[in-house]
N, C-alpha and C positions, 0 to 999 in steps of 0.2 A: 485427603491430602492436606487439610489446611489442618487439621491436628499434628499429624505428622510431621510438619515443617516446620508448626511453633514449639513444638516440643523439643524440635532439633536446634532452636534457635535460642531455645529458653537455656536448655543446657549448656549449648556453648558461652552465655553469658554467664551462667552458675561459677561453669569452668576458668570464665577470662577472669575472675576476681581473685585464684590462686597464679596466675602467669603473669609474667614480662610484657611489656609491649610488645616485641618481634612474636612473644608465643600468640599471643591475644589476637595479633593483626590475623596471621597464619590462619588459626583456629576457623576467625570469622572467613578469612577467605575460602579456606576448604568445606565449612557450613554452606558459604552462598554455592558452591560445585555442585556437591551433592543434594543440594535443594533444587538447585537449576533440573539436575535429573530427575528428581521426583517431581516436576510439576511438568518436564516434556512426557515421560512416561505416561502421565495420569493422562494429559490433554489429549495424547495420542489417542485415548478408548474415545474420548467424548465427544459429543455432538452438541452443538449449541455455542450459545454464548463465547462459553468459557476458551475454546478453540480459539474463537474471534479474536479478543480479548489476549491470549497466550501470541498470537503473530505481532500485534502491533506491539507489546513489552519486545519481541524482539527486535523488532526494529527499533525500537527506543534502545535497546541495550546497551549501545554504544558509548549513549549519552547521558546513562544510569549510575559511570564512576563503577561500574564490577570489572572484574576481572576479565584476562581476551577469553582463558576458558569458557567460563561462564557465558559470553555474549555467540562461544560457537556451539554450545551446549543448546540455547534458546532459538537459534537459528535452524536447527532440525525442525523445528514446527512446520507443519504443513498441513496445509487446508484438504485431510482427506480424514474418511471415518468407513468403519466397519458399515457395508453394504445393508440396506434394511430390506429384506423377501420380499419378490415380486408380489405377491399375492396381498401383501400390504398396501403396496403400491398401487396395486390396482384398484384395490377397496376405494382407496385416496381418491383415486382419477375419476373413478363411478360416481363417487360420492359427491365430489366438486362438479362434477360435466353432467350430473345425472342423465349419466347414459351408460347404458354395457362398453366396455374398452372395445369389442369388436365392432362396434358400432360406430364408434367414433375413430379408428383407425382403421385402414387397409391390412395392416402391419403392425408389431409393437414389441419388440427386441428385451426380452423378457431379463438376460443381464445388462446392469448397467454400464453406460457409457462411463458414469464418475461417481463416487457418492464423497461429500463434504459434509464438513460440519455442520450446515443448516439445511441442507437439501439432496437430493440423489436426481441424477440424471441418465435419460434412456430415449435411444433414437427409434421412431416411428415413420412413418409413412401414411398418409392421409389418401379421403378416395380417389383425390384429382389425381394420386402419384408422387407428391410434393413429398419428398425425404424433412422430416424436422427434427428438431430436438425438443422431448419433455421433461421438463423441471419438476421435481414435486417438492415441498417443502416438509421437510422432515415433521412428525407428532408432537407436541407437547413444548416445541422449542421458542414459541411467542412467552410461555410461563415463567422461561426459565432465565432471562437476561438480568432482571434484577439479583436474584438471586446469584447465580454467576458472578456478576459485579461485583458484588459485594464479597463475598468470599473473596476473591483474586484480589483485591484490591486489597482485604487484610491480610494477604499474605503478601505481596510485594510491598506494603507501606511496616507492617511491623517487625519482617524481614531486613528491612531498608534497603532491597533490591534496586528499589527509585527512591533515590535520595532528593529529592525535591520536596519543595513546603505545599502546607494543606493545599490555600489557594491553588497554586498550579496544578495539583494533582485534581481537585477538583472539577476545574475545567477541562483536562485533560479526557477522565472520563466521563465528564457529558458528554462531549465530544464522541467518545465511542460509543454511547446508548445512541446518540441521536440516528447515527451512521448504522448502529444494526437495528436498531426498529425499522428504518428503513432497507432495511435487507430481509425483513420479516416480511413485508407486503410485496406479493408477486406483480399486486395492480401497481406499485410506485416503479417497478423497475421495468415493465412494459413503457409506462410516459417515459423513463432514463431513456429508452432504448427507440420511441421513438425520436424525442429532443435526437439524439445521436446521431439517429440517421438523417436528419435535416440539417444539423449542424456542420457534417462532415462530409455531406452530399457532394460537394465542390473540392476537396482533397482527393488525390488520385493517390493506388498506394494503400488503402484501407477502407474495409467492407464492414457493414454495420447489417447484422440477419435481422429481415422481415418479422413483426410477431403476425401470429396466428389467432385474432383475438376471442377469436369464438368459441376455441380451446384453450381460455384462458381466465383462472381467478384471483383470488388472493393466495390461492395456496398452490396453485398449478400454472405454468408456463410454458406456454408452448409457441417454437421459433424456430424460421428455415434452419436446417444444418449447411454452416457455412464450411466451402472446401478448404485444404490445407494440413498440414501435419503439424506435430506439437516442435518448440523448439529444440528441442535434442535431436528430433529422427533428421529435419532442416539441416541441420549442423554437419549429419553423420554424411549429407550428400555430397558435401567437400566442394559447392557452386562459390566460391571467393565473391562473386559477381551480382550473385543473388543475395548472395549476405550483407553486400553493400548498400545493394539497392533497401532488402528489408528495415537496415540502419537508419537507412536516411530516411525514411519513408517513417520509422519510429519515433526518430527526435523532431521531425516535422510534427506528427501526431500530438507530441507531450506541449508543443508550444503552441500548437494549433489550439489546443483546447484550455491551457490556463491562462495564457496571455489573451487570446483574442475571445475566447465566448466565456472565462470564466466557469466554468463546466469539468471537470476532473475524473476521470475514470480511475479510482482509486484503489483499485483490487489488480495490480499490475505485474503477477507470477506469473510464469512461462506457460503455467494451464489456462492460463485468461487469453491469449494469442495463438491462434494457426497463421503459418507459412507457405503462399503457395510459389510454386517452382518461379514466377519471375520476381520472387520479394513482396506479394501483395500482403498486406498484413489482415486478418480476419480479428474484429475484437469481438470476446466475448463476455458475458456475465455483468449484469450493469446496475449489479447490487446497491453495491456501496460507490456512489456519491458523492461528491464535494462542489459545491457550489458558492462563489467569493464574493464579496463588495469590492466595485470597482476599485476604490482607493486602496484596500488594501493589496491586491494584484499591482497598483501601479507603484506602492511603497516597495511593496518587494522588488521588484521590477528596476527602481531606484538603487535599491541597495547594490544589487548584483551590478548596474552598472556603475558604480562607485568602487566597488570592487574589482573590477577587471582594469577600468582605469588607475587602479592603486588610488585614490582616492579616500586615503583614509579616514581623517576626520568627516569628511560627507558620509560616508558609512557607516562612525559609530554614531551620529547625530540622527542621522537614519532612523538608524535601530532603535537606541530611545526614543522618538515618538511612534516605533512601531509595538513599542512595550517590551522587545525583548534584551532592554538596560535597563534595571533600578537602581539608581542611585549607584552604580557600581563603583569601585576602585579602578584606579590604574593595571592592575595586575588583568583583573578582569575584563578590562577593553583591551588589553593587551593578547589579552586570550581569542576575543571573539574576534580579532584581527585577525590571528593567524588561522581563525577556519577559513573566514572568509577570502584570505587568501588561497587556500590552499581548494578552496572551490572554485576559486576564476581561473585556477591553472589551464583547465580545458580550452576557456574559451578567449585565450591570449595568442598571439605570433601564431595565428593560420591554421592551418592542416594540423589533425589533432588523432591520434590512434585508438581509441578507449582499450584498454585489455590489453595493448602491450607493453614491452617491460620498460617502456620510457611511464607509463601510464600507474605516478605513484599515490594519485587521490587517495587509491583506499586504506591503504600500508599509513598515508601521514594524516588522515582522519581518525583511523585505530590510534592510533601515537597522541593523539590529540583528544582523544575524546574521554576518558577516566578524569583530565583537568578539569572539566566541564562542572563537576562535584564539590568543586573546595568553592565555589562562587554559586549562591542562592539569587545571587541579583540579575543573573543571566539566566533570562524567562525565555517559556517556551509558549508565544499565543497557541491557543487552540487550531485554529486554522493549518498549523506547520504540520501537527500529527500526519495528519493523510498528505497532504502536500510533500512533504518530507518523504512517506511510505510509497508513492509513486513515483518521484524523484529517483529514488533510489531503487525500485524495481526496474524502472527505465534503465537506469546505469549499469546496473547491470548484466542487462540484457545485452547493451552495446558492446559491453566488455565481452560477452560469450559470442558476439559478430564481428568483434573486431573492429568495427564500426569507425574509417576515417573522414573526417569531416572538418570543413570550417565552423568548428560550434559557435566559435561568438559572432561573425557574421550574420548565422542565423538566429541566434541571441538575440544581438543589435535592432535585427529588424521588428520581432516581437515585443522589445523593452520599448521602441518610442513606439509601436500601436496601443500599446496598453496605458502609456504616460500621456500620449495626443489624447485617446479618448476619457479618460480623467479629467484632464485640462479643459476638453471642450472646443481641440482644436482636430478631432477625426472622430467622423461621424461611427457611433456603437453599431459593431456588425458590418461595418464595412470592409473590404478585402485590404488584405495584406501587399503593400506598397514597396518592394525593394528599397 
């Protein structure tokens, strides 16, 4: 693939030296199209890394300066891969549990529940009876992240897919190694999964599965099967009621866990959540992780309510000590204003619909974001990648529930918990204070 792609890139520069500028722009636009194809195509066989890697460019897409083609081209990704033989699987399980699979199960559901890029999953049954889910971690896939990286990185930097400077791109992807080395170790995401469950113990509205640790390694995971259906079949039941509830019980969730414990379940596709019938949300997969310094939860935290207050100049003042102004231009805070604006829309004047047709975030974010390219000075810290990438899994989730609510109310409340306990005037871990 990454021959392929610079060879098609190389040409069309060969080619823009006998064109016009309108021909030239063209040329490269239809290059970035049919590139975008050939890297979902390729990602779609693969396992590893590189899949990983291919979701978060989509979600950056937006803010890449490509074309709206292009960013719905990248958006087809999706975290599935060609199943690997049970008989593999089993090997795996034997190998890791040293013990025969019937030994160590009552039951063991020979097709899988799901296979992804870095792992395949299959429901069992243990002696007590106890229904679980087992994770295995795909072969060969710890080998393969750098490698991965590296390739994809030369193809979206010398592509100029991501128009941004080294620096940032740098940072960006550490940022992604760190996140999937830790999605490489089944032992780090069992502690996720406990932290989880202690954390969210006291939220009603969301289930956090049991692990199994004894049928558990670095490379094998094993976890109650939590009840519920996926969000689509949810949807198909037509409970207006239940959807609500689910909604609210979602965006409680998202604030629950980065404003108050700092903690971020950052893998937030519709296959990482079950629904059951009265709205309870079941989360799963607690791979990838994000974990903040107080101050900066409480910067951002600032921003946003700068923002909602219309509070301009506090906001772009903000943002320069949060690092994401350099030295910018007028035109440039000019810019980051009107995202900013146009993300406090939600949580202004009350009662708020996500996904209806008053509901224009996303239509005036597309419209807003290819600007984002002509200004190098408007950075992107590291910390926003996955914050950003669950952000916006959240949202759009609520848009497919319809999800009415007073979001900034519930904003409000989360933004001075997170500022008090910066401050030093609410004690860390303490509950949420209307």
């Amino acid at each position: 693939m990454t021959t392929r792609v610079s060879a098609e890139y190389l040409g069309q520069r060969l080619a823009g030296v006998f064109q016009d500028d309108e021909s030239r722009a063209g040329g490269l636009r239809a290059a970035h199209i049919r590139n975008a194809e050939k890297i979902v195509e390729t990602m779609g066989r693969l396992k590893g890394a590189a899949m990983k890697v291919g979701q978060t460019v989509a979600v950056m897409a937006d803010g890449a300066g490509l074309p709206p083609e292009v960013a719905s081209i990248l958006s087809r990704l999706h975290d599935k891969a060609p199943p690997v033989s049970f008989e593999v699987i089993q090997e795996d399980i034997e190998s890791e549990l040293g013990a025969p699979i019937s030994e160590l199960f009552s039951e063991f559901e020979p097709e899988p529940l799901g296979s992804a890029s870095l792992g395949q999953a299959h429901v069992a049954r243990l002696e007590n009876g106890q229904e679980v889910v087992v994770k295995v971690l795909h072969r060969g896939i710890s080998g393969s992240v750098d490698s991965d990286l590296m390739a994809l990185r030369s193809i979206l930097t010398a592509s100029r897919i991501l128009q941004r400077d080294k620096e940032e791109l740098d940072a960006v992807f550490s940022e992604i190694r760190e996140r999937l080395e830790e999605e490489l170790d089944y032992r780090q995401e069992a502690l996720n999964i406990e932290t989880f469950s202690d954390m969210l113990s006291d939220l009603d509205g969301v289930r956090v599965p049991k692990m199994v640790s004894t049928h558990s390694t670095e490379r094998v995971l094993t976890m109650e099967r939590l009840s519920g259906e996926p969000l689509e079949d949810f949807l198909a039941l037509g409970d207006a009621q239940a959807c609500q509830k689910a909604g609210e019980n979602l965006a409680t969730l998202f604030q629950e866990m980065f404003y108050r414990h700092r903690t971020l379940h950052c893998d937030p596709h519709p296959g990482n959540y079950l629904f059951e019938a009265d709205g309870t949300l079941g989360l799963l997969d607690y791979g990838c992780v994000r974990r903040f310094e107080p101050e900066f939860v409480a910067r951002y935290a600032q921003i946003g309510r700068a923002a909602v207050l219309s509070q301009r100049e506090e906001a772009l003042r903000l943002a320069h000590e949060m690092g994401c102004l350099d030295g910018a231009p007028p035109e440039a805070e000019s810019l980051l204003w009107q995202f900013f604006e146009v993300i406090a829309i939600p949580f202004q004047g009350g009662a708020y619909r996500a996904g209806s047709s008053e509901d224009s975030v996303q239509a005036s974010l597309q419209e807003l974001a290819p600007n984002f390219v002509r200004y190098p000075q408007i950075k992107s810290p590291p910390e926003l990648v996955y914050l950003h990438r669950s952000l916006m899994g959240v949202y759009a989730m609520l848009r497919q529930l319809q999800t009415e609510l007073d979001y900034g109310e519930l904003h409000r409340i989360y933004v001075e918990h997170a500022v008090g306990v910066w401050e030093g005037r609410i004690e860390d871990g303490s509950a949420i204070v209307a």
